[in-house]
N, C-alpha and C positions, 0 to 999 in steps of 0.2 A: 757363204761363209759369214757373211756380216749377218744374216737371217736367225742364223745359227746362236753367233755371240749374244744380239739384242735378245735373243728366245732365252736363255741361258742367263741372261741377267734380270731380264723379269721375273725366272725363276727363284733366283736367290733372291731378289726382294723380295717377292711375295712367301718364301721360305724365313729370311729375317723376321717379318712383321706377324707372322704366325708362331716365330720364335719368342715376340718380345709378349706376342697376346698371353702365350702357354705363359712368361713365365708370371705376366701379370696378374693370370688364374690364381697360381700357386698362392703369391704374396698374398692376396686376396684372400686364400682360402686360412691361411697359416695367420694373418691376422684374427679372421673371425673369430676361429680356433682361439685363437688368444684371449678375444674378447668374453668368450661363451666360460674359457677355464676362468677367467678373474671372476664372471659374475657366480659361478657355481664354487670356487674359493669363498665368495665374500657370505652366500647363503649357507657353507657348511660351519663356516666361523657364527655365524648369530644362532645355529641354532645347536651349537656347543656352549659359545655364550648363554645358551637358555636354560641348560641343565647345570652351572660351574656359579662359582664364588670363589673370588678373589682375595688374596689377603695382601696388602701395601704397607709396609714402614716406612717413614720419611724421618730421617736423622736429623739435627736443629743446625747441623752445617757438617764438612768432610774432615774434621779434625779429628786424629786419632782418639781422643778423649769422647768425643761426641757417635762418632760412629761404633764406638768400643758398648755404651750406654744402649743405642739402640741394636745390640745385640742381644744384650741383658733383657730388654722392653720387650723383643724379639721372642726370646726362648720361654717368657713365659708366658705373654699371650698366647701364642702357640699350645703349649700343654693346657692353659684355660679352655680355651676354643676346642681343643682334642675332648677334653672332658663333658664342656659342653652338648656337641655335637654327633657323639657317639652313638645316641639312640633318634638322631634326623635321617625321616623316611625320605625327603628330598630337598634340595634346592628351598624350594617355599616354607619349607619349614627350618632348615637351617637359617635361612636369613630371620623369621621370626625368633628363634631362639636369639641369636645374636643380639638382634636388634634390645628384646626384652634387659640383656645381661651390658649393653655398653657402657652405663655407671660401674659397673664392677670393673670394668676391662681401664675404663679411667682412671678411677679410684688404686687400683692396682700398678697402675703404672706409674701414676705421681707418687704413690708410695715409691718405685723402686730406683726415682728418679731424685727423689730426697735422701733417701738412703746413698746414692751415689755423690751426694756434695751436690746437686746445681738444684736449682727454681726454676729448670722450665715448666711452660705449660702445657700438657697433653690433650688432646683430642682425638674421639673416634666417630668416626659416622659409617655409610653404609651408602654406598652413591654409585656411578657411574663410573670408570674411568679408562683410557686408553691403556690397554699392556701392549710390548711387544713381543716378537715368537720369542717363546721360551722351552726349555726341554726339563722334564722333570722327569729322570729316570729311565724309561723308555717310549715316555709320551712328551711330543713335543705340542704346544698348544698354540695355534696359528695368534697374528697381531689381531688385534680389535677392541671393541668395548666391550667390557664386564661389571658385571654388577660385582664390588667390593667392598672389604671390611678395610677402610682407613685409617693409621694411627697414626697421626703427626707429632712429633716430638718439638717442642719448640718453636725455632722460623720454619720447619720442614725445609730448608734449602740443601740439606746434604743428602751424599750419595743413598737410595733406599734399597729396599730388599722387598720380593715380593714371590708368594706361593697361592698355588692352589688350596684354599683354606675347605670345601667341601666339590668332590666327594674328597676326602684326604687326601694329600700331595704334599703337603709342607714337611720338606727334608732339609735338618738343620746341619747336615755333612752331606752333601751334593755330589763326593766324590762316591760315595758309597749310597747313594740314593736305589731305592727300588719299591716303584710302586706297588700298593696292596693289592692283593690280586680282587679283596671287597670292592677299590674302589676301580679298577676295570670291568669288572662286573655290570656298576651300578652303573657306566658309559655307555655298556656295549647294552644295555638294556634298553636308557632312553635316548640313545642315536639309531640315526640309520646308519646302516653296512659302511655306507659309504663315510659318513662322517666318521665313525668310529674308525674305520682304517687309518684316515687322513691324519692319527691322530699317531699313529705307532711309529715310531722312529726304528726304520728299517736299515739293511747294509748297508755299502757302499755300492750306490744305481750305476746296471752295467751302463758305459756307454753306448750310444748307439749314434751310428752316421746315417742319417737320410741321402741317398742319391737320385735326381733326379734326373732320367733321359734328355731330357731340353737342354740341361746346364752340359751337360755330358757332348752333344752335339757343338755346343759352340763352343767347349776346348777344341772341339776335333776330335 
């Protein structure tokens, strides 16, 4: 009997410790998993990043008068840039036209910033800068750095606004946004499958329960 018991209790440990290895597998493998989707995230974001241009307004502080101005700054660089833009075969050439026409876009904007009563001062450049996920329409564009078109109004310390300036994205009524099917097109041309899906904002993802047998045995 006692032969029995002792035989019967080695067995459950060494059942335990092959329970705790399996579940140590999983975590293991469910981490890696983890690790492998962020670095295959971070490479489908740069190289959407490679083909996209950004557009950034920065209001001169969050006061209804100020933020109201850089909507005005807002809605006509916008149709500037639309006009611009319209015959850039890519990315490389949008940011050259841009870059060519940012005395206009300055020029243009402290006009409409005199017209409105104040003296600040405007600037535009074409740099670097951090977005986060944003959704325009039925494409959502993961966080990262992008090459953008900057236009700071003033201190730039108030709340901004910011769209996809090429291929076309910038919707000035968000509620009723729908992107051009030109500029799905011109995506799903220079991404891969994969980056190009990553980009479509799809239904509501069914849930799904993983169950594993290991976890299953130690309820009982």
């Amino acid at each position: 009997m006692r032969v029995t018991k002792w035989f019967d209790c080695v067995i459950k440990k060494r059942m335990v410790r092959i329970g705790v290895m399996a579940v140590s597998f999983v975590l293991l493998g469910i981490s890696l998993s983890g690790m492998f989707s962020c670095a295959e995230e971070r490479a489908m974001q740069r190289e959407i990043a490679h083909q996209v241009l950004r557009f950034h307004v920065r209001a001169n502080s969050d006061s209804q008068e100020d933020q109201s101005l850089k909507c005005i700054v807002r809605d006509r660089v916008v149709s500037m840039m639309q006009e611009y833009l319209c015959h850039a075969e890519n990315k490389e050439e949008a940011v050259k036209i841009l870059s060519d026409h940012l005395p206009e876009l300055v020029s243009e904007s402290e006009k409409i910033v005199r017209d409105q009563g104040y003296s600040y001062p405007v600037t535009a450049s074409i740099h670097k800068e951090r977005f986060p996920d944003r959704t325009y329409g039925d494409m959502c564009f993961p966080e990262g750095i992008y090459d953008a078109l900057v236009i700071e109004i003033g201190s730039g310390t108030g709340h901004n606004w910011w769209c996809v300036m090429y291929p076309s994205l910038c919707f000035l009524d968000e509620d009723t946004a729908k992107v051009p099917e030109e500029s799905k097109e011109y995506l799903k041309e220079h991404l891969t499958k994969d980056s190009y899906q990553s980009l479509i904002v799809e239904g509501e993802e069914e849930k799904v329960e993983f169950r594993f047998a290991i976890f299953d045995w130690f309820m009982g």
